[in-house]
C-alpha positions as CSV (number, residue, x, y, z in Angstrom):
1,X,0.0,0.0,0.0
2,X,3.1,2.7,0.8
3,X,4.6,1.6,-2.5
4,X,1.4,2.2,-4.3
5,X,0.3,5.3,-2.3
6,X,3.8,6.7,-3.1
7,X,3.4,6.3,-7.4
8,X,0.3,7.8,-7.1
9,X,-0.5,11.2,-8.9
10,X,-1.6,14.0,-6.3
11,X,-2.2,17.6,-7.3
12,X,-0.7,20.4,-6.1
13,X,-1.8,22.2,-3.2
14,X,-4.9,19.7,-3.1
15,X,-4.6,18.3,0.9
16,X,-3.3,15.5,2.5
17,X,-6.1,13.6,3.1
18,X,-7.3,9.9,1.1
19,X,-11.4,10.9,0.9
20,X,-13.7,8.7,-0.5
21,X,-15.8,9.8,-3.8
22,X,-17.1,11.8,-5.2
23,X,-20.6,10.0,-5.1
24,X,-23.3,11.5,-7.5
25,X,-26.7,11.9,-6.3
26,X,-29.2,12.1,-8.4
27,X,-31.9,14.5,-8.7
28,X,-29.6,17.0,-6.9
29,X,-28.8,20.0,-8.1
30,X,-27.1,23.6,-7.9
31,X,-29.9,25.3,-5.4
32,X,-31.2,22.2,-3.6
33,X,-30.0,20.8,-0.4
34,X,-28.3,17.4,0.7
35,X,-29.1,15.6,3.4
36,X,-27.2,13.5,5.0
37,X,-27.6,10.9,7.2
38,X,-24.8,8.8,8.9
39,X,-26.5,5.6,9.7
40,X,-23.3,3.7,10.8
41,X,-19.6,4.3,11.2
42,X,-17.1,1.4,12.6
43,X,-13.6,1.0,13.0
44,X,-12.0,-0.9,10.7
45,X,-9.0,-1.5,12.6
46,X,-8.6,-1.5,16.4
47,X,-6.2,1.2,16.5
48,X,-5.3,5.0,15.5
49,X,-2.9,7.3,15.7
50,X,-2.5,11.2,17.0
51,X,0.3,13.2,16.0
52,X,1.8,16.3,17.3
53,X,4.8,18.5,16.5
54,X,6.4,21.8,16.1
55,X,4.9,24.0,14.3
56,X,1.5,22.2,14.4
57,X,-1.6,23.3,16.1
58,X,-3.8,25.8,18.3
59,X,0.6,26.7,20.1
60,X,3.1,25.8,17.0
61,X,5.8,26.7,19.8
62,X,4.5,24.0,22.1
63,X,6.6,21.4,21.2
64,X,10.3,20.8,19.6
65,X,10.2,17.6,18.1
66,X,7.6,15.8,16.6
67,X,5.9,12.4,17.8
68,X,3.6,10.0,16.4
69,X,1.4,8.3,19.4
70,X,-0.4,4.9,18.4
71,X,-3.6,4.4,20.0
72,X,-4.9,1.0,20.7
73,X,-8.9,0.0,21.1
74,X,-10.6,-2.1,22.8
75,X,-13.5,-2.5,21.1
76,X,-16.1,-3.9,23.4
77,X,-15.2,-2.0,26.0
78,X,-16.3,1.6,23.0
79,X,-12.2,3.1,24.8
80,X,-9.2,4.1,23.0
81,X,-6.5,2.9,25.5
82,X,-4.4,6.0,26.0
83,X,-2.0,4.8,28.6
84,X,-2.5,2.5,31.5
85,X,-4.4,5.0,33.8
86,X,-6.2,6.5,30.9
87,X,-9.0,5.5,28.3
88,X,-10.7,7.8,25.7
89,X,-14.3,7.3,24.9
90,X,-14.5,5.9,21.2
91,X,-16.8,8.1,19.1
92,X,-16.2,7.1,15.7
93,X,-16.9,10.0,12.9
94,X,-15.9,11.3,9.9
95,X,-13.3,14.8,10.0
96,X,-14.2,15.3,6.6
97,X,-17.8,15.0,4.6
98,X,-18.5,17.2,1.4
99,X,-20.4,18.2,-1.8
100,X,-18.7,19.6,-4.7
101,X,-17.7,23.5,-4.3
102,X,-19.6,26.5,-6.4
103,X,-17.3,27.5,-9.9
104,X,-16.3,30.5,-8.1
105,X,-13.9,28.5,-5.8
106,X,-12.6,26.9,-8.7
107,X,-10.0,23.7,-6.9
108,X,-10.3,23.4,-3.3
109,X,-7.7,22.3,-0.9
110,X,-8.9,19.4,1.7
111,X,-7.6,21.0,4.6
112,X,-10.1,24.3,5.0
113,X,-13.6,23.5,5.2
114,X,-16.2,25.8,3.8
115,X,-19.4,26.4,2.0
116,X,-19.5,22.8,0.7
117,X,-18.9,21.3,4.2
118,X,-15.2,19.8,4.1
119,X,-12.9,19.0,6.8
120,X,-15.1,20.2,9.7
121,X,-13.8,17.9,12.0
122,X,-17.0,17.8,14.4
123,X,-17.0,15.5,16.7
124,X,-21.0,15.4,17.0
125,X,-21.3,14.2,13.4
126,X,-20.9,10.3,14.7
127,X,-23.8,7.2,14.1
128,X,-27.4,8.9,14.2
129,X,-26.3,12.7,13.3
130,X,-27.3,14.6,10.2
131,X,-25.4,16.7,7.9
132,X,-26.9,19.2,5.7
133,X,-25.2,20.6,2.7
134,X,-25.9,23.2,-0.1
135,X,-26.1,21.5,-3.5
136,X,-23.1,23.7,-5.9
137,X,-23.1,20.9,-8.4
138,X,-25.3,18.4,-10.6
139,X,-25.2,15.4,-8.6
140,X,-23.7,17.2,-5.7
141,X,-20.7,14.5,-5.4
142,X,-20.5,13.9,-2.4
143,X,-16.6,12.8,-0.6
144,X,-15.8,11.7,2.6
145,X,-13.1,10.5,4.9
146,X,-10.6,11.7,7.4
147,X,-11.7,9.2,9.7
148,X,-11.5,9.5,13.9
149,X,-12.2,7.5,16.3
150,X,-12.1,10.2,18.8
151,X,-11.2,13.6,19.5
152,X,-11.9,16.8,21.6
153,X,-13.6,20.0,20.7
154,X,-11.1,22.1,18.7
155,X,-8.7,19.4,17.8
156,X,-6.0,21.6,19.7
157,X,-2.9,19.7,18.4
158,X,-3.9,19.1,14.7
159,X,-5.1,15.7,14.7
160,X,-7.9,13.3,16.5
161,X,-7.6,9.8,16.5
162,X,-7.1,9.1,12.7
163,X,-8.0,6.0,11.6
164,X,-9.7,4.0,9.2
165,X,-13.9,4.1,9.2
166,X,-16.5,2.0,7.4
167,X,-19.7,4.8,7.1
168,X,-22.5,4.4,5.6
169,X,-25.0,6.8,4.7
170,X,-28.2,8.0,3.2
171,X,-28.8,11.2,0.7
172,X,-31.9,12.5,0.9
173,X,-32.1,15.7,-1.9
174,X,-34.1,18.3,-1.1
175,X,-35.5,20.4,-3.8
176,X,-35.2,24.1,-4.0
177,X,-34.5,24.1,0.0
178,X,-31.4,27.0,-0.3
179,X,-28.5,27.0,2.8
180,X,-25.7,29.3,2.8
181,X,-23.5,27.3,4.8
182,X,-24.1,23.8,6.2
183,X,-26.0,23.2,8.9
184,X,-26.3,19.5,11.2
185,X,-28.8,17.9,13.5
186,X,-28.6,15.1,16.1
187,X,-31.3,13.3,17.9
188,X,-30.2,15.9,21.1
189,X,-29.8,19.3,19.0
190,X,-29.8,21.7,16.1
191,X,-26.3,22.9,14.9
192,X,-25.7,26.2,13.6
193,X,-21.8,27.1,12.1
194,X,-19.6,30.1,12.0
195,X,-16.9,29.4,9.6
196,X,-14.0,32.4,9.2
197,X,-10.4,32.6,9.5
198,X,-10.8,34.5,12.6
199,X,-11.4,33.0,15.2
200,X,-14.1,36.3,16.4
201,X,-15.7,36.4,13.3
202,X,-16.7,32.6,13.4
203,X,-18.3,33.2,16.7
204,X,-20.5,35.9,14.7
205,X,-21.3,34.2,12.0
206,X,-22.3,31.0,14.3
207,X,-24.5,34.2,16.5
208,X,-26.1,34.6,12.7
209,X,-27.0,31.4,11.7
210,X,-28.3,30.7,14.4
211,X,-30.7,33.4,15.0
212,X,-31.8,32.8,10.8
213,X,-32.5,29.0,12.3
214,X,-34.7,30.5,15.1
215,X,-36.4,32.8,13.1
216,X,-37.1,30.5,10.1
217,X,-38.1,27.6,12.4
218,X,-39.4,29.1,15.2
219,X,-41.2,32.3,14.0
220,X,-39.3,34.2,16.5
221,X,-38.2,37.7,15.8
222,X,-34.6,39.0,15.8
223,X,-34.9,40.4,18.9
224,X,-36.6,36.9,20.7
225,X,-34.0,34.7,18.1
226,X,-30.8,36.9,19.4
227,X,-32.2,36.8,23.4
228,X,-32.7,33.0,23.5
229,X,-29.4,32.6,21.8
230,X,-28.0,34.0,24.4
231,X,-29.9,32.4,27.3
232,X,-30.5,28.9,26.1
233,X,-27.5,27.9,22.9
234,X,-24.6,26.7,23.5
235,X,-21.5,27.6,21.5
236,X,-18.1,26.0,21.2
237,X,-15.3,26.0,18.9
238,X,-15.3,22.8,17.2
239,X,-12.2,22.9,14.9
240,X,-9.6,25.4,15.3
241,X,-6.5,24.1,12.9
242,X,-7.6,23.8,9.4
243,X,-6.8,27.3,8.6
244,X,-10.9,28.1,8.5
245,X,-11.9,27.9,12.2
246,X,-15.3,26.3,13.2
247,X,-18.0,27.0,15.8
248,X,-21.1,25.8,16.1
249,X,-24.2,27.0,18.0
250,X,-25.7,23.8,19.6
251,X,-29.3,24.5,20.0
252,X,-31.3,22.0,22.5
253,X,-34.2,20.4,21.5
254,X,-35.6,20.1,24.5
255,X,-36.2,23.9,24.5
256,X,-38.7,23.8,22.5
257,X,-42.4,21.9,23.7
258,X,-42.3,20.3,20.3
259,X,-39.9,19.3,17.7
260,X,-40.3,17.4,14.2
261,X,-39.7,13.3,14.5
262,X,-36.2,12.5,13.8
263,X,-35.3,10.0,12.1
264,X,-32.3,8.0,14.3
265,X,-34.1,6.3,17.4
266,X,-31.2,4.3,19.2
């Protein structure tokens, strides 16, 4: 596999990462949305690995030599064995799902997530979590991979627990439905994201987004939207070392007296 990965042809600036794809849906295109839902992700081997260094992370100057740390599973035990006093919860997703990017982006790197979804390495998108994702392209083609076994929110030292998934997933196009940016859902909350270089202005677009979800959802005006963002949504940073930082306004269901049925019901 290292000899063959080696001869093979990569282009230039495109990433580091092996994805998956791209997968055409059909019936999708350029103005309808893609839903997707992650019915199942397992580990295909019963280990990972995490990697730090200099120059590498949320503090480049942490460090002054790099290291490579292998993680071992035990599998029905759902831990990642990180020494002999600690264990890891498993929670197996994937860093990176995607549609094809608008013509205006021409290429895209894998590193920097964006518009089309990417490497937004959040942890909540494991088994029974939904993405959704603007349609840019006929047959949206969707790519995935990047996958983790585990990590924390932020990712702080440039990697989670890589290793290799087996996901599966449904598409579910819907028509003329518009986002700007993705959006996600999990059988606990609505997700909301803020996607910027800086670090500030994610946390305002994530403020956005979620007050257009409140308002479109919930009738709620800007003012109502805005004051129960403040008093009742959580927001984290979710990814802060692809070059595009992430946070996402985690919106509890149980706010709300009622919410549509979802779909996952483990």
């Amino acid at each position: 596999m290292i000899a063959v990965t080696k001869k093979l042809p990569r282009p230039k600036d495109g990433g580091t990462h092996v994805l998956t794809g791209p997968v055409y849906v059909d019936g999708a295109e350029p103005g309808d949305m893609l839903e997707v839902r992650i019915l199942d992700l397992k580990p295909r081997v019963p280990y990972g690995g995490n990697g730090s260094g200099p120059e590498r992370g949320v503090v480049p100057d942490l460090l002054a030599k790099a290291d490579q740390k292998i993680i071992q599973f035990d599998v029905q035990r759902n831990v990642a064995l990180f020494n002999k006093e600690i264990e890891v919860p498993l929670q197996p997703f994937m860093g990176i799902m995607a549609v094809a990017p608008p013509d205006h982006l021409g290429k895209v790197n894998s590193t920097p997530p964006g518009v089309y979804g990417g490497n937004l390495d959040l942890k909540d998108l494991s088994k029974g979590a939904t993405l959704f994702l603007p349609v840019h392209q006929p047959g949206a083609q969707f790519v995935t991979g990047d996958g983790h076994a585990g990590q924390g929110d932020g990712e702080v030292n440039g990697t989670a627990i890589e290793t290799s998934l087996t996901g599966t997933f449904q598409f579910i196009v819907h028509k003329g439905k518009h986002l700007e940016v993705p959006r996600a859902e999990t059988k606990a909350h609505y997700i909301a994201m803020g996607l910027d270089k800086d670090l500030n202005q994610a946390m305002k677009r994530a403020v956005r987004e979620t007050v257009m979800f409140l308002m479109e959802t919930r009738g709620l005006s800007s003012t109502d939207a805005y004051s129960l963002a403040s008093i009742g949504v959580d927001f984290k940073v979710a990814e802060a070392v692809d070059q595009i930082n992430l946070i996402v306004g985690m919106i509890p269901k149980k706010l709300f007296k009622t919410n549509p049925e979802y779909w996952y019901k483990e």
